[in-house]
N, C-alpha and C positions, 0 to 999 in steps of 0.2 A: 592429514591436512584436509581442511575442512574447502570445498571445493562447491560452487554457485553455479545458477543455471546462467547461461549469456545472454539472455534478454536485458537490450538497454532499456524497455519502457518505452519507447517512441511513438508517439503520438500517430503515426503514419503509418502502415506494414504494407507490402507487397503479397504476400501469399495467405490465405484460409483455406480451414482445411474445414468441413460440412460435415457432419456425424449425424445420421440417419438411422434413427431405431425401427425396425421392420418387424412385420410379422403375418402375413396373409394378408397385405395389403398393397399388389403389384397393381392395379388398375390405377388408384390416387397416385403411388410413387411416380410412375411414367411420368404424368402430369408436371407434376412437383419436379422431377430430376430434367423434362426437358426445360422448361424455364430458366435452370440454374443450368444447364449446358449453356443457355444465351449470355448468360454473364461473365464466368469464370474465366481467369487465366489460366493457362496452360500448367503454368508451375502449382497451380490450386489444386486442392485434392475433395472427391465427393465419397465422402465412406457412408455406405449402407452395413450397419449391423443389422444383420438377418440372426432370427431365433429359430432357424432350421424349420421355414414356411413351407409349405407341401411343396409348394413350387418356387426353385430359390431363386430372385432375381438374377437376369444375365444382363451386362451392358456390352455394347462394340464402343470402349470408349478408356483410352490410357491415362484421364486423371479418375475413373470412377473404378473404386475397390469393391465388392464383398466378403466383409468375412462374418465368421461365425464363432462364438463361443462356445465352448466345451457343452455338446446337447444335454439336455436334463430329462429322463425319464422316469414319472410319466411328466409331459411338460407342464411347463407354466410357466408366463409370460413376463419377462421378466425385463419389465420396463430397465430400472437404474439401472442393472447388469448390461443390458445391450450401450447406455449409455457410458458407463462407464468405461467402457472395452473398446469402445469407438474413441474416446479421450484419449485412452491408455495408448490405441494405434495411430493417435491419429501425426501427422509431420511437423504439424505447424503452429507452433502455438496458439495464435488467433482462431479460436475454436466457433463454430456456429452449428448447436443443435436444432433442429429442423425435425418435427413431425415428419410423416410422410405424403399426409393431406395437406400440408400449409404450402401453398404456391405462392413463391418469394414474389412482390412489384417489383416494376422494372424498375435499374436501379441499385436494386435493394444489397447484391455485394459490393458495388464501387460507393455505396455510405458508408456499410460497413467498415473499405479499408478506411475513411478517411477519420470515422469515432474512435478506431482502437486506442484505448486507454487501461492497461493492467490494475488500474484501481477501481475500474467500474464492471460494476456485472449489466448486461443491458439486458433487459425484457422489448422482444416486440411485440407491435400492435398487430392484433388479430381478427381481421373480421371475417363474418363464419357465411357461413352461404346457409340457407334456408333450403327447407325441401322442396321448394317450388323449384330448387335451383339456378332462378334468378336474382330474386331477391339476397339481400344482404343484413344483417344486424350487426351495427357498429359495433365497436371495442369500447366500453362503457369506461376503461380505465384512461380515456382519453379527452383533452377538454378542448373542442375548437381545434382539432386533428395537431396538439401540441404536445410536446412533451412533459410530462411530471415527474416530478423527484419522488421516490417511492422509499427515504431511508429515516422520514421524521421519527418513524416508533418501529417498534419490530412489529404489529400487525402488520405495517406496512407491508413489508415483504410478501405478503398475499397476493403483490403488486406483477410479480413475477411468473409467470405461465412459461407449460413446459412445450407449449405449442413451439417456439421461439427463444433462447436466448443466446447470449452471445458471450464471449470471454477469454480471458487470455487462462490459458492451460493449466500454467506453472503457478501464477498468483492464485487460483481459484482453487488447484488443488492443496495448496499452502493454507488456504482459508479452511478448507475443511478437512483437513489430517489431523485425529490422525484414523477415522475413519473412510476415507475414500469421495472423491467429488458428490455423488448421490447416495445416498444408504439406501442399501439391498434388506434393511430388514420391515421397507413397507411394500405393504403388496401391493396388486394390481389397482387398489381405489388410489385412483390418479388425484394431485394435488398437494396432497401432505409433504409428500418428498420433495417436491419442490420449493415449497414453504422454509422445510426445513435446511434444504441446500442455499437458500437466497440469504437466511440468516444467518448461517453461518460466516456465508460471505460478508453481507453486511458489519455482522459482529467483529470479525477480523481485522476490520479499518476499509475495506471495499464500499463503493457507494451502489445500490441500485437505483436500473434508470429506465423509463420507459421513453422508448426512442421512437420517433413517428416514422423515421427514416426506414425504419426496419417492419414496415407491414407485409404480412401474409396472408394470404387467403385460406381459408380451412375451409374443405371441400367437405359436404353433405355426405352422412353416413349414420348407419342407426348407430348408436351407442350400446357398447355391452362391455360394462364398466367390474370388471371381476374384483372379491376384495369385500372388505368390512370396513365403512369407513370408520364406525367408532374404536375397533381395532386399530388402525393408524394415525387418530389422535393420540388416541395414549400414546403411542410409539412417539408421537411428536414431542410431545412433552420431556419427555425419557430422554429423548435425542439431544434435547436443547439442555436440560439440564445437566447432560454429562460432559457437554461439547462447554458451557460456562464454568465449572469446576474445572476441566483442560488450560484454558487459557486464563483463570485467575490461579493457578498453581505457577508452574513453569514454561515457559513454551516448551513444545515439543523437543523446537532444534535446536541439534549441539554445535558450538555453544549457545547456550539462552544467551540472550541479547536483549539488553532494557533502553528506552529510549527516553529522555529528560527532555520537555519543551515547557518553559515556563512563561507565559504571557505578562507583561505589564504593561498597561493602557494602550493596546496596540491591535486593537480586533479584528485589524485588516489583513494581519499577514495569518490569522490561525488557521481558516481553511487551507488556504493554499501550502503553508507549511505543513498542515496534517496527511492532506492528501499526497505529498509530494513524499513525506513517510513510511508511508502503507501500499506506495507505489513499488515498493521494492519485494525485493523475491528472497524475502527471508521472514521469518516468523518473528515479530516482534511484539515486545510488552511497552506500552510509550505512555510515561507520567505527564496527563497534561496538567500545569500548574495554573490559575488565576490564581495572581499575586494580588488579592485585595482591593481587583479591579469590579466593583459592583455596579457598574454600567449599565444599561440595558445594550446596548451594541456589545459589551464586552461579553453578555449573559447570554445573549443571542446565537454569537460565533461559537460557543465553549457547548450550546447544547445539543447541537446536530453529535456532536462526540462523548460527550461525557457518559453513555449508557452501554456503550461498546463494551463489550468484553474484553478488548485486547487494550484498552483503555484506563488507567487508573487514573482517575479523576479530582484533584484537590483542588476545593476550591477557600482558598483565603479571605476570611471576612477585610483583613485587614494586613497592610502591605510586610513582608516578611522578607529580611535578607538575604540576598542572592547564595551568601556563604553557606548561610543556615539546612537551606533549600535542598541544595545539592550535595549537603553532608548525611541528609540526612537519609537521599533516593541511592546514595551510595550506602550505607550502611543496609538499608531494607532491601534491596535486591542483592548483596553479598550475601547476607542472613538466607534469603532464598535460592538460594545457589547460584545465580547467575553470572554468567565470566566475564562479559562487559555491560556498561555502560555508556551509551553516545550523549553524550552533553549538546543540544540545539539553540540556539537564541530564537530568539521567535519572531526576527525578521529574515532568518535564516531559509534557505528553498533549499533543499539537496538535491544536486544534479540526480537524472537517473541514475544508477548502478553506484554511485558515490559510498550508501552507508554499507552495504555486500564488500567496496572496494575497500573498504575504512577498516570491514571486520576481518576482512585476507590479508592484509599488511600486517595487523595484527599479530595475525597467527603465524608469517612468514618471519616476523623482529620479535621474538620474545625477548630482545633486552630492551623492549621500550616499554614502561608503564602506562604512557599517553599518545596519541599522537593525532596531531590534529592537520585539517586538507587543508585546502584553499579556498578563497572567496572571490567572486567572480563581480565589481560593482562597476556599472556602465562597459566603460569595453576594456579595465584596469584588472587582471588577475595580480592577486597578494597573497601570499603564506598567512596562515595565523600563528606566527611565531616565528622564531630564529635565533641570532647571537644578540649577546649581550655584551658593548665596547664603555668601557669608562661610565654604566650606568646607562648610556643608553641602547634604545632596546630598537634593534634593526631586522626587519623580516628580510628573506633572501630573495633576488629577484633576478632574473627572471621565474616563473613557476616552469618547474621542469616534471618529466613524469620516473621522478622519483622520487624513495626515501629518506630523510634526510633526519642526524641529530640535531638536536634544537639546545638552548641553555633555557627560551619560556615558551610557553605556549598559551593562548586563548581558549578558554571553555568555550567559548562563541560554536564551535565545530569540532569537536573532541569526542575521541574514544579511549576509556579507560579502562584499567584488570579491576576486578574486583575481590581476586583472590587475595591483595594486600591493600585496604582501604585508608587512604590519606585524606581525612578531612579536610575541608577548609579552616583554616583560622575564625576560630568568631569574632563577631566587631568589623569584619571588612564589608565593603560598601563595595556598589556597583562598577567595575572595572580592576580597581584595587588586587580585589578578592584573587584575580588569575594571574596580575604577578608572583603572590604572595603565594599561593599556591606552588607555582613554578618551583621556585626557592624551596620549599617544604619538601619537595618529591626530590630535588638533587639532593638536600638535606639528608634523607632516608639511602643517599646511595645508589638513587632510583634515576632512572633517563626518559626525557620526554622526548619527543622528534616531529616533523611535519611528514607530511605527503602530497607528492603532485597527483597521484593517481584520485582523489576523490575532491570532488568541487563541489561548491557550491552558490546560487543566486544572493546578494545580500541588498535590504534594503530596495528591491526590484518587485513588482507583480507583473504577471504572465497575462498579455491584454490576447484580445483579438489583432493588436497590431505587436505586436512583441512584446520583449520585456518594459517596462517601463517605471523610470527610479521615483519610487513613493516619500515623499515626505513627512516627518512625522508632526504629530501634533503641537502646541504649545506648551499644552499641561505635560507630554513627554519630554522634551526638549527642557524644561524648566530644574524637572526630575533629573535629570542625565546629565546634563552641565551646570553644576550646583557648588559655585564657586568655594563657599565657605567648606560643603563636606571637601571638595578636593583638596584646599591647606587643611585640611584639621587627618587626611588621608595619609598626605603628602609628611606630614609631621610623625605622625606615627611610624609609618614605610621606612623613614629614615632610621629611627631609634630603633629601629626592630633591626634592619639588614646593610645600613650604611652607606646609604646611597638614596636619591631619588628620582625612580624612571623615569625614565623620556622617552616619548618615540622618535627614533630619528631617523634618515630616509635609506631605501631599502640598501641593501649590500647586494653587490653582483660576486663576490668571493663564498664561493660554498665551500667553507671546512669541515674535512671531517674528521 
């Protein structure tokens, strides 16, 4: 059984834990570590990874650790290794790697907890002290002490210094497996591995972010930077290239997991859908579709993503059938081995943990081929599916947090096997297409079913004041309520299966 870490994603976290790579630098740390005594809670952890310094740091203090890595004789300094060892130990997901020079602003963990987000990697701003050791030279990567977005191109990620950054554990190390958070195979010329670890991130579906919240100060010290740096270009290059062959093959984890999000005229919900995606703690490959939407808004939303690695990117000159679509992302990722496919609408948000919960139910009913969550619109939870009485088609209600057989289901929020691939019928038209479907999969013998365990926002965007329900456009609404295709739908549905559906209002009798 295939088993998930339990991070919901929460916007908010109570505990970090501080990972400190050391190495004959106890005079700056003091500095640095009493600062961040001012701040932390209790339940917070400060981990100095020491590389076995002449003189090992000691603290009088129960959230501060030292430990050490297996010594290397003769040494060398081995920047990733102590970072990655302080990760590996560290308690709390909410991870902040921390120079031993950079002295946190005050502040600087009660922002922390309030940024945490497992889709973003955050870079902070660093200003460095001068030898005069008064003076100061800003953080050049800063405009007007604001934040900028650092994910437009992969140079970007240069955006990223190893002075400061910040991240959830489990997501970061998911971005970059299946070699390890930092690679140990650049040496001591500081920056590359960095570079390399930001893009990975990036690449993965993560955003980076340069946060003003998170300034530190890096304390004045000569520089003696060990290391070749035209040796760790090359290494960069090497790194990137094998870490893109990784994620355009199969994901690493079992099972691969593919994700379907197809946009039509609706640019508004693709960020937030994407990100709300990649927010999850499992490795995924997600086909983003433009349906023949050549917009400049449409072209806009679709390019912050489309260069991603974990990204398969189709773009439609011209508009293509929903049936057609999703026949054909099921056939190419069965051919690639992969054992499910999550079908997303693209006004669709997935609650945190919703697609990890979609893909354990899964694995827990292997007599269901499909099964789709629930939708969450204003303050009304609804199943996407249920029974079928005289033709019409009744979702069950209340949502409860269980598994449930269904007679149809909605692709709206669906996860499918891909070890037996049921296309869609061709010729169906938008909504059509998922009764028809439905029928087709009991046809083979096969069972579809819902779940309370996995929700999701529909038709909503995520404000500074909550959720709040978006309306759609003209030209969409003209598309989607298209009287003549509905009889000409309606006529066919019939001659094909004998009946024609109806929604009718929900059932509180759950049969099973």
């Amino acid at each position: 059984m295939t088993t998930f870490p339990t991070n919901r994603g929460e916007s908010k976290i109570k505990n970090i834990s501080i990972v400190i790579p050391h190495y004959n630098k106890n005079a700056v740390l003091k500095k640095t570590w009493k600062e961040l005594l001012l701040q932390i809670h209790p339940e917070d952890e400060i981990l100095v990874v020491d590389d076995h310094s002449e003189v090992k740091p000691e603290f009088d203090c129960p959230c501060t650790r030292v430990i050490q890595p297996p010594k290397l004789t003769p040494h060398i300094y081995r920047l990733n290794t102590l970072r990655n060892y302080g990760v590996e130990h560290a308690t709390h997901d909410a991870c902040i790697i921390l120079d031993p020079d950079c002295i946190p602003s005050v502040g600087f963990i009660n922002h922390a907890r309030k940024i945490y987000d497992p889709s973003i990697l955050f870079g902070g701003r660093i200003t460095r002290q001068n030898e005069d050791r008064v003076s100061f030279a800003e953080d050049t990567r800063m405009r007007d002490g604001e934040s900028k977005w650092g994910d437009t191109s992969n140079h970007d990620s240069h955006s990223i210094f190893g002075g400061c950054m910040y991240f959830s554990k489990q997501r970061a190390s998911l971005a970059s497996s299946p070699t390890g958070l930092f690679d140990t195979d650049f040496d001591g010329n500081w920056g590359y591995e960095e570079h390399a670890f930001a893009s990975a991130c990036r690449n993965s579906g993560m955003r980076l972010r340069l946060e003003a919240g998170l300034t530190v100060c890096h304390q004045w010290h000569p520089h003696k930077r060990p290391g070749v740096p035209s040796r760790n270009k090359n290494t960069l290059k090497h790194v990137m290239k094998n870490h893109r062959n990784n994620l355009n093959a199969v994901t690493f984890y079992q099972p691969a997991v593919a994700v379907l999000m197809v946009s039509t005229n609706r640019p508004y919900y693709i960020d937030q859908g994407m990100r709300s995606i990649f927010r999850h703690i499992a490795a995924l490959k997600v086909r983003l579709v433009n349906n023949g939407d050549q917009s400049p808004a449409q072209l806009e939303a679709t390019r912050c993503w489309s260069d991603r690695w974990a990204v398969d990117y189709v773009n439609y000159k011209t508009p293509q059938l929903l049936s057609s679509i999703r026949s054909q992302a099921m056939r190419d990722y069965s051919k690639k081995g992969y054992a499910y496919l999550i079908m997303i609408d693209d006004d669709i948000t997935p609650m945190s943990g919703s697609l990890s919960n979609l893909i354990l139910e899964m694995e827990k009913h292997p007599q269901y081929h499909a099964l789709s969550g629930y939708i969450q619109e204003r303050s009304m939870a609804q199943f996407i599916g249920g029974r079928i009485e005289d033709g019409v088609h009744r979702s069950y209600s209340p949502v409860k947090l269980e598994t449930l057989s269904a007679d149809y289901t909605s692709s709206g929020f669906t996860i499918i096997r891909l070890n037996v691939v049921v296309p869609y019928s061709e010729g169906w038209e938008m909504g059509w297409n998922d009764w028809d479907w439905s029928n087709e999969v009991k046809k083979r013998g096969l069972q579809v079913g819902v779940t309370g365990k996995a929700g999701a926002h529909h038709k909503q965007i995520l404000t500074s004041k909550g959720w709040i329900q978006k309306k759609d456009s003209g030209e969409y609404k003209r598309m989607r309520y298209d009287n003549q295709r509905h009889n000409r739908m309606a006529s066919l549905f019939r001659e094909k299966w004998g009946y024609t559906p109806k929604m009718g209002s929900p059932t509180t009798e759950i049969k099973q």
